[in-house]
C-alpha positions, 0 to 999 in steps of 0.5 A: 479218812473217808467216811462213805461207803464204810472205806476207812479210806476212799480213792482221793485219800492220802494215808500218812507215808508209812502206812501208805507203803505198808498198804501198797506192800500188800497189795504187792503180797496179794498179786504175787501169786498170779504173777509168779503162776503166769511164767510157772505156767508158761515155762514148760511151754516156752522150754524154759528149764534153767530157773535163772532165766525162770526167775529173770521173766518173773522179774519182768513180770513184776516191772512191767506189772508196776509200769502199767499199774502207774500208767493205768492209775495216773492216765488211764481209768485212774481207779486204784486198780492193779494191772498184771499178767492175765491167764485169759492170754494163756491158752493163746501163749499155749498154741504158738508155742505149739505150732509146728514151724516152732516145734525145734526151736529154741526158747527165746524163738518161741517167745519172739513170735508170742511176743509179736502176737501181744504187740500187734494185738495191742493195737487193737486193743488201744484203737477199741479204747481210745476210739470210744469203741468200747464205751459206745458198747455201754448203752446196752450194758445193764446190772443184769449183765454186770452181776454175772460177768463180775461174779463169774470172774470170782466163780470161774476160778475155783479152781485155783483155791481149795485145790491149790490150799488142799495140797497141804489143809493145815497151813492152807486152812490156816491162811483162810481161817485167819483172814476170815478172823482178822477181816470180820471176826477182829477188824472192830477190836484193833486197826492193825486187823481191819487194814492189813487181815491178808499181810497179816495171814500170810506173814503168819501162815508163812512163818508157821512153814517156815518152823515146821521147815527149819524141825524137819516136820516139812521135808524135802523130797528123798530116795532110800536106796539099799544095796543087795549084793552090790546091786542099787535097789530103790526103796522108797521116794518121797515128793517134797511137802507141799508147805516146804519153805524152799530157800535155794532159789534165794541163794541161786538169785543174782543181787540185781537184774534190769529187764530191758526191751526185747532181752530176748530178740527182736519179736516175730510177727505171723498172722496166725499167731496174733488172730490166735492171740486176739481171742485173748485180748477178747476175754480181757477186756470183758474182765476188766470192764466187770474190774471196773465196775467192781474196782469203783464200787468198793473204793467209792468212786462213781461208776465208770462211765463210758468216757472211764472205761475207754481210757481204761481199755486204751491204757491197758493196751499201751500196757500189753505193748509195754509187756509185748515189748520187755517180753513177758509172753502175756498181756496185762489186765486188771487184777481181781485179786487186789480188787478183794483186797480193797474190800476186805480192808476197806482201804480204796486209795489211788496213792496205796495202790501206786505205792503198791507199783512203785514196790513191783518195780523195786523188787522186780529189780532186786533179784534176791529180794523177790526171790524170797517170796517165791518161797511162799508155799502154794497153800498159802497162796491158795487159801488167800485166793479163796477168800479174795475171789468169793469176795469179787463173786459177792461183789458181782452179786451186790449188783442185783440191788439195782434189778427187780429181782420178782421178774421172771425174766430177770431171773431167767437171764441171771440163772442161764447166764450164771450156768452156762458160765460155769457149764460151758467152759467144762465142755470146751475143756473136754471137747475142744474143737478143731476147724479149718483154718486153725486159728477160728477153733482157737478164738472158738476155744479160749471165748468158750473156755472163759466164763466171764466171757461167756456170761457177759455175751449171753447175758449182754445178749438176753437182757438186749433182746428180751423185752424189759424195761428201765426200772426192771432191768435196773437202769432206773436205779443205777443210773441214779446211784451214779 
């Protein structure tokens, strides 16, 4: 057990086997929700109606999720960090799938030519990581930056919580009110709360929708209709409860499927479609870099340095050209949500999380098994993103113990960063713009589109060219802390 950084297990430590596999099945809980968000939300881009073919590409999601995962924690940055789909490659996935040669076309055409942006931009993204590109950019990188780029990952999201958990407050509320007891109120009383708070709420909140399902308190959607002198009169409709326990996907799901490269053709390659889809690899790379930092601070390991964060970009590159190739219609990239998850359960161990990636790929091979969990309700998942995104937004702001926080022009930096962050991205929503050639409106549009991004270069940009010093700016003391 380590003892520092109050983990009850640090990134070089080893839990007994069961417990490791009952750690790294939570971490598979915790990425659940975006990994199966990401083709729920492209498949109506994509044309993808039949919910076979919905389920085969959040199979390969899974795979190629825990793929990556081993290569990034064995090879890469070797930080317990999960690696995943990321909805900064959303907005380009939108467009392709938009363009006009594409607008009679099949399903699997479209996501050939997505599938080609992905491969080409991740060559781009192997050649910033594995040259030093990137790691040279960190000599002007200082806590002032780092807070709002982290915090803004965790802040820029909110709209995936209490939206999400408020379609249904009872077992929303319920899922964050019990990982708020488990993981502060009862983590001192028992182990069980301090090291597994989010499997715990879940399997309890899930269960609760389960019963309230099986009586008939949650009911499926329904149409009364009444006949009035032979003729069919709706009288009512019903939508399906947001908390319903849905068990046919279960029943429809195949035994067993192995995502292979390119089951969906060979991939296309347009020029417009990978410039359009290097906005994406853009806004990646700043979250993860900020996943980075975050990742480190709560497992305990070092601050990453220059030679770390390269690797970890590199590796992430090879990642998305794993995923471009099985065909995911996304990249990969650090995963905030299990970045939470370690500190809400203290439990930063490398091998937890490689257990976690080994256990994507199983199920993401086991097609009924993984089709339970897309039962889970969307409150659920909703509440668990409130708790696991304040707790990265928290962990962005621990930065600030490095800054002098008396400066004006720290505080200067800080607050136009943190709004503009949060501002920015609603202007771009409602007035997005449209220039010649296309493809600059949409590398426009997705940066300005994503907080973090925005953030990182206004605060990267003020804290280079404001006059500041060392200590001031934190560097002192960070560097010290490394």
């Amino acid at each position: 057990m380590n003892e520092n950084h109050d983990l009850l297990y640090g990134i070089d430590d080893k839990p007994a086997p069961m417990m490791t596999a009952i750690l790294g099945f939570q971490h598979y809980l915790t990425m659940f929700g975006s990994t199966v968000a990401i083709p729920l939300l492209l498949a109506p881009a994509l044309g993808i109606t039949d919910p076979v073919e919905l389920s085969w590409l959040i199979s390969t999601m899974f795979v190629v999720s825990g793929i990556t995962t081993l290569l990034q924690t064995t090879f890469g940055n070797r930080l317990p960090i999960v690696q995943g789909g990321t909805f900064s490659f959303l907005a380009p996935a939108f467009a392709i799938c938009g363009m006009a040669a594409l607008a009679t076309s099949g399903w699997e055409v479209r996501m050939q030519h997505v599938q080609g942006a992905v491969i080409l931009g991740s060559f781009v993204e192997i050649f910033m990581g594995y040259s030093g590109l990137v790691g040279r950019i960190l000599r002007w990188v200082s806590p002032v930056t780092i807070a709002p780029t982290i915090a803004l990952i965790g802040l820029s999201l909110f709209k995936f919580g209490a939206p999400i958990a408020g379609s249904d407050w009872t077992i929303g509320g319920l899922t964050i009110a019990l990982i708020i007891l488990f993981s502060q109120y009862l983590r001192r009383t028992h182990k069980i709360f301090e090291m597994f708070p989010i499997l715990l709420a879940i399997l309890i909140a899930w269960g609760v929708a389960g019963l309230l399902t099986a009586t008939g308190t949650f009911a499926p959607a329904h149409t009364f209709v009444i006949h009035v002198n032979g003729m069919e009169h709706t009288l009512l409709q019903t939508v399906d409860h947001p908390s319903l326990v849905r068990t046919q996907a279960i029943a429809d799901a195949p035994w067993f499927r192995f995502p292979t490269p390119f089951q969906w053709g060979w991939p296309q390659f347009t020029l417009a479609a990978f410039v359009g889809m290097l906005s994406g690899y853009l806004a990646s790379m700043v979250e993860s870099i900020g996943d980075y930092y975050a990742c480190a601070r709560l497992s305990g390991a070092p601050i990453p340095n220059a030679k770390i964060i390269n690797r970890g970009i590199g590796m992430e590159g090879v990642g998305c050209l794993i995923a471009g190739i099985f065909g995911t219609a996304n990249g990969t990239t650090s995963y905030s949500e299990n970045i939470g998850a370690i500190g809400l359960t203290r439990v930063g161990s490398r091998v937890v999380v490689q257990a976690g990636a080994a256990i994507m790929i199983l199920l993401g091979t086991i097609g009924k098994f993984g089709a339970a969990f897309t039962t889970i309700p969307s409150p659920i998942v909703g509440g668990m993103y409130c708790a696991m995104f304040g707790m990265i937004a928290a962990v962005g702001l621990s930065n600030l113990q490095f800054v002098n926080l008396n400066s004006a022009r720290n505080l200067f930096i800080l607050g136009f960063s943190f709004f503009m962050g949060l501002s920015l991205p609603e202007y771009f929503a409602s007035h997005p713009l449209a220039l010649e050639p296309a493809w600059l409106g949409d590398v426009i549009n997705t940066l300005g589109s994503t907080g973090m991004a925005v953030g990182a270069c206004i605060a990267l940009l003020l804290d280079n060219t404001i006059p500041g010093t060392d200590d001031e700016r934190g560097l002192t003391a960070w560097q010290k802390e490394a």
